[in-house]
C-alpha positions as CSV (number, residue, x, y, z in Angstrom):
1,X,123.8,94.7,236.0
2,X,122.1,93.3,232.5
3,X,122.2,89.2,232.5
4,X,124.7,87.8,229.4
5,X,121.4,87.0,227.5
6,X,120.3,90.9,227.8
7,X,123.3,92.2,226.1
8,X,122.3,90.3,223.1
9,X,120.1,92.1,220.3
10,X,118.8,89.7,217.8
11,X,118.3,91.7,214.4
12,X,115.0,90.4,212.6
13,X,116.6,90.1,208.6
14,X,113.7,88.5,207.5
15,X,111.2,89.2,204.5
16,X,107.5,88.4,206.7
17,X,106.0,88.7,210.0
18,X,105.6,85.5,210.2
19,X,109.4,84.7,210.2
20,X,109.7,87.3,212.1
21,X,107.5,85.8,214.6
22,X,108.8,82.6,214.6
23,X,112.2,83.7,215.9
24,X,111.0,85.9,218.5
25,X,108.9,82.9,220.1
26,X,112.4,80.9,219.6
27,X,114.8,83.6,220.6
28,X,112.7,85.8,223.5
29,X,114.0,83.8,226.5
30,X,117.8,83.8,225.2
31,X,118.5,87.5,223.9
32,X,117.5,90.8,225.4
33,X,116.3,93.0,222.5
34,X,115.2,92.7,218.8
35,X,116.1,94.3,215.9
36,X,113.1,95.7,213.4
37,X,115.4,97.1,210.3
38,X,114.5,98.4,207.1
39,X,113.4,95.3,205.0
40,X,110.6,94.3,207.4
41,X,109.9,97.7,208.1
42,X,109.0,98.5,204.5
43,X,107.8,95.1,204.0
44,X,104.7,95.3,206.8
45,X,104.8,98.8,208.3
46,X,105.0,100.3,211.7
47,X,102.2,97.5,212.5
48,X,105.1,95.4,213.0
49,X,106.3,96.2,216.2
50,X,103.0,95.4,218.1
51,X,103.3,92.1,216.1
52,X,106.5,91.4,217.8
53,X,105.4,92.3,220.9
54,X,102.6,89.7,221.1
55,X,104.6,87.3,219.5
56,X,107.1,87.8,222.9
57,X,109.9,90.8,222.2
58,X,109.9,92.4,225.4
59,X,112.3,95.1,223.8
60,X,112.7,96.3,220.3
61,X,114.9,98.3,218.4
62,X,113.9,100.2,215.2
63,X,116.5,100.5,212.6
64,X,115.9,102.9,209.7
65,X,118.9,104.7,210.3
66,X,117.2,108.1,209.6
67,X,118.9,110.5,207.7
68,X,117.3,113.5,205.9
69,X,116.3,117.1,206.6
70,X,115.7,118.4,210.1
71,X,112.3,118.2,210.2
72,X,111.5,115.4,208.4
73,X,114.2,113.3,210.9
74,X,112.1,115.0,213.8
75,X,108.6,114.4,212.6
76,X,109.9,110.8,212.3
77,X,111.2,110.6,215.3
78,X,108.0,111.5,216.6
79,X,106.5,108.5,214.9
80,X,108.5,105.9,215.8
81,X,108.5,107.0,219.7
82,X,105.0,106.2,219.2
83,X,105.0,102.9,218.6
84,X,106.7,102.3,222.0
85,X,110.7,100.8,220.3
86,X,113.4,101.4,223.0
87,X,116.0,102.6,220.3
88,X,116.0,104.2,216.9
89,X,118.7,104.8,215.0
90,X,119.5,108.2,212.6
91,X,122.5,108.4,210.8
92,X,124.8,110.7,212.2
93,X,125.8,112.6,208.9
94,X,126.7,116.2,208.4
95,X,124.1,118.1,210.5
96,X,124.1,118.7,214.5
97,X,121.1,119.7,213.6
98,X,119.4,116.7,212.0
99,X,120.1,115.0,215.6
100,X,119.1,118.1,217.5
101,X,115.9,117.1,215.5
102,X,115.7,113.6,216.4
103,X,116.4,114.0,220.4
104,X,113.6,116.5,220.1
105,X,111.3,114.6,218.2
106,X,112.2,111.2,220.3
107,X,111.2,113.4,223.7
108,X,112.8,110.9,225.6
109,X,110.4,108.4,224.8
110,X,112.6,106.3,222.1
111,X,116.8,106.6,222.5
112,X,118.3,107.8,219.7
113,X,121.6,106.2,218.3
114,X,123.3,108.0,216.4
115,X,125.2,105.3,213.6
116,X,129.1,106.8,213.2
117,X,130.7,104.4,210.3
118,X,128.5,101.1,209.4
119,X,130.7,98.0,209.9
120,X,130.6,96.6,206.5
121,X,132.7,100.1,205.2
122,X,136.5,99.4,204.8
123,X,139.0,102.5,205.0
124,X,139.5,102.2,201.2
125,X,136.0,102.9,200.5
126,X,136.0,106.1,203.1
127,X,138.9,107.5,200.6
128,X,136.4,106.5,197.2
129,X,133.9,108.6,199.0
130,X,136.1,111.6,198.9
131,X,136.9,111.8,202.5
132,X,140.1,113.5,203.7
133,X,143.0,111.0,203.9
134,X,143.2,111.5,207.9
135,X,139.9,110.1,208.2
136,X,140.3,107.3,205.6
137,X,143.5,106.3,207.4
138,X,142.2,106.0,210.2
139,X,138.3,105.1,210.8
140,X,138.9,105.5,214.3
141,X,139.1,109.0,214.1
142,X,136.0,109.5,211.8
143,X,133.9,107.6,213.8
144,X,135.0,109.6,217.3
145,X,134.2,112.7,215.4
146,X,130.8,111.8,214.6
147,X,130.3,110.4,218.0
148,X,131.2,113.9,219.6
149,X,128.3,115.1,217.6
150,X,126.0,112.6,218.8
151,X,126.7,113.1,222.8
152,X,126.8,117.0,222.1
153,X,123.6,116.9,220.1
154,X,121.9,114.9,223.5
155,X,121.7,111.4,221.8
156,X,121.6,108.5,224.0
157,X,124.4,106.1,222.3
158,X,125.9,105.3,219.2
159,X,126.3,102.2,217.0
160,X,130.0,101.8,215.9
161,X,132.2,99.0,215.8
162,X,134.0,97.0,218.8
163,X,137.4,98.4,218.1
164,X,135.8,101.7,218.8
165,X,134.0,100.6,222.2
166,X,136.8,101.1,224.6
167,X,137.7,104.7,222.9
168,X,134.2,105.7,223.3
169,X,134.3,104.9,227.0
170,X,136.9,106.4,227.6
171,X,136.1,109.8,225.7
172,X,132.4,110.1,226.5
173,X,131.9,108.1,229.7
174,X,129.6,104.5,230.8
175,X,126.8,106.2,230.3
176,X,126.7,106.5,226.9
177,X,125.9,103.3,225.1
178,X,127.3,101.6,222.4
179,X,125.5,99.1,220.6
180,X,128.0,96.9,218.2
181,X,127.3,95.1,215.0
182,X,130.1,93.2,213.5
183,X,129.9,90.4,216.1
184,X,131.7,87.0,215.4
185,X,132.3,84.1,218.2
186,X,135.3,82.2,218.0
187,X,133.7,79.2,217.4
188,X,131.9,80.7,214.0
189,X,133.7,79.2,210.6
190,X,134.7,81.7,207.9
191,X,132.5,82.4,205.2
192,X,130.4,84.7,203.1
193,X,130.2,87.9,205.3
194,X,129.5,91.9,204.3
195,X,130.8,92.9,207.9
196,X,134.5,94.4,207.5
197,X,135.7,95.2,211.3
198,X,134.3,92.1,213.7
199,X,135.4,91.5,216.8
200,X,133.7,88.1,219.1
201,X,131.1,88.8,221.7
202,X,134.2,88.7,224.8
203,X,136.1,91.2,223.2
204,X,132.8,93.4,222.6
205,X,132.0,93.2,226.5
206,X,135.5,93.6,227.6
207,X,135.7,96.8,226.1
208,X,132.8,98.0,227.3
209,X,130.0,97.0,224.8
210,X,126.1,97.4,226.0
211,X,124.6,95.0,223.4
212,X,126.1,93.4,220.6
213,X,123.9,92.8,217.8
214,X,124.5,89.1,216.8
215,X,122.6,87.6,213.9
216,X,123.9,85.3,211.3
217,X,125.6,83.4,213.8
218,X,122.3,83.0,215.4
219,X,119.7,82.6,212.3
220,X,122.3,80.2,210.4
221,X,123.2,78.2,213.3
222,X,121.4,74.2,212.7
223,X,119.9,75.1,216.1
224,X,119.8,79.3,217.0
225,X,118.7,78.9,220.5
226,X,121.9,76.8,221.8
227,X,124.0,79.3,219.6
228,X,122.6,82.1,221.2
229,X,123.1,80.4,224.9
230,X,126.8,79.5,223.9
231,X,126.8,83.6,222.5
232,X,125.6,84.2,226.5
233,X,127.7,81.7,228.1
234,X,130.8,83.9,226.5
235,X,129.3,86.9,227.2
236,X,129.2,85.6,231.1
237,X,132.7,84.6,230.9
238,X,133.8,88.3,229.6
239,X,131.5,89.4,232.6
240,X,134.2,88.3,234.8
């Protein structure tokens, strides 16, 4: 059984590596994993990650949310399993076979997650993007779909919500693991947010969450460390 502080992955939304750096010395003894996503990625290359490692990141997780031909998503793969990340995400799409591609390419080296619906999309813009009205209705249904395609295509997990996490249990078993973005505790106040469907950290791990990817409440905290022990102290409660 993972400790509270292990469910929680801290995402790295920061523009250098030495930012980067200075959260993973702060953060590494209260959250399990860290998050690598495209900004710093781009910003300082696959260099990064061993960067992280020696500044204390036990575990990382590389998010470029992949998504292009076959191949090119395989080859990719390839790469990133290389740099020794735990998880990389590819965007589930339209093609079995781009994720066919990505398991392959991974080789069991790098879990692939396949990402159903990003958090920060409301139904309304599902129907601007020409999606059939069933599916903009209900995201619920959109996001299951995709996540059939994921477990059927081998991927290890998916990243969706925490109103999908107890669905996705239930459908496709423990074993496959949902990592949720779109995490708010209570205790946050309101304000400027991009994230559409949130749920707190208790509601995530009641439902069946595997890590909750918790940042801004974290980063803009006056002190991150005793927010992210107060994130774990819920997390414990949800526990039971």
């Amino acid at each position: 059984m993972k400790t509270a502080s292990e469910y929680i992955v801290f995402p790295l939304d920061v523009s250098s590596e030495a930012e980067a750096a200075t959260y993973v010395q702060q953060l590494c003894g209260c959250v399990g994993m860290f998050k690598v996503g495209l900004e710093l990625f781009i910003r300082t290359g696959p260099p990064i990650v061993d960067a992280m490692k020696r500044a204390g990141a036990r575990r990382i997780f590389l998010d470029l949310k992949l998504h292009d031909i076959p191949a090119t998503v395989g080859r990719a793969m390839a790469a990133a399993a290389d740099l020794g990340v735990d998880f990389v995400t590819v965007h589930c799409g339209e093609s079995p076979r781009m994720l066919e591609a990505a398991v392959s390419g991974g080789g069991g080296r790098a879990g692939v997650l396949g990402v159903t619906v990003l958090t920060s999309v409301s139904p309304e813009e599902i129907a601007a993007a020409g999606f059939r009205r069933e599916l903009s209705d209900d995201l619920n249904r959109l996001v299951m779909q995709r996540a059939a395609m994921a477990r059927d295509t081998g991927c290890q997990g998916v990243v969706c919500s925490g109103l999908e996490v107890s669905a996705m249990k239930s459908a496709f078993g423990r074993d496959f693991l949902t990592v949720t973005p779109g995490i708010r505790p209570a205790w946050e106040g309101a304000g400027a947010d991009d994230q559409r469907r949130v749920v707190t950290p208790a509601a995530a791990i009641a439902a069946g969450a595997d890590y909750l990817v918790i940042g801004r409440p974290i980063r803009d905290a006056s002190d991150p460390v005793r927010a992210a022990q107060r994130i774990a102290e819920e997390i414990h409660g949800a526990q039971g």
